[in-house]
N, C-alpha and C positions, 0 to 999 in steps of 0.2 A: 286828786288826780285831775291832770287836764284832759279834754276832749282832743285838743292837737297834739301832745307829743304823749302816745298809750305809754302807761308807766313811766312816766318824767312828773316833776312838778314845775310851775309857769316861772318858775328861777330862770331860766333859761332866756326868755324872753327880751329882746334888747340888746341880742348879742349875736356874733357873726354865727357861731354855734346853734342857737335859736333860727335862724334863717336856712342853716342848714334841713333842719330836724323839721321845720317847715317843707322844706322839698322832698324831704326823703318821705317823710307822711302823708304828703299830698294833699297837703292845707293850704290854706291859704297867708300867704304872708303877712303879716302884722306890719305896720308901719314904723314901732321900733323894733325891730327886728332887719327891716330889709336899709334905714337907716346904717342899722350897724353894719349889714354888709358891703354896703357902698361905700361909708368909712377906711373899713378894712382893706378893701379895693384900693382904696385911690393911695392909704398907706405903702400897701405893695410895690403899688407900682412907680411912688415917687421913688421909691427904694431901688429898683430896677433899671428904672429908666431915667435917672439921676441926668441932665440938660450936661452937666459938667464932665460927667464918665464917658457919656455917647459921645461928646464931640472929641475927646481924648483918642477913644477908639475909633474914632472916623480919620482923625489927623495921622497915626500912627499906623493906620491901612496905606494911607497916602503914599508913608513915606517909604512904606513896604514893596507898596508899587513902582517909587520912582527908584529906587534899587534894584529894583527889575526880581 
């Protein structure tokens, strides 16, 4: 058993989920652990905030406007 996650095993460790289980325990975070959460981060939000989707929806506000 580990010290940072009470009844889990260190499988955990390396993953967004381990970074989790790091905060909710109130340990300190591991460096492959907060790795993977920054990973998972920037996955998100290239997902999200996709440069080609936003200016689609910027352009078609536009044209919403000039329609009055």
């Amino acid at each position: 058993m580990s010290k940072d996650f009470p009844g889990r095993s260190k499988a955990r460790h390396g993953t967004d989920a381990g970074f989790q289980a790091h905060k909710r325990y109130g340990s300190v975070v591991c460096a492959d652990c907060r790795e993977a959460h920054n990973k998972a981060c920037r996955e998100l939000m290239r997902k999200i905030y996709d440069p080609a989707k936003r200016r689609a929806r910027y352009l078609a506000s536009k044209q919403a406007a000039a329609r009055g």
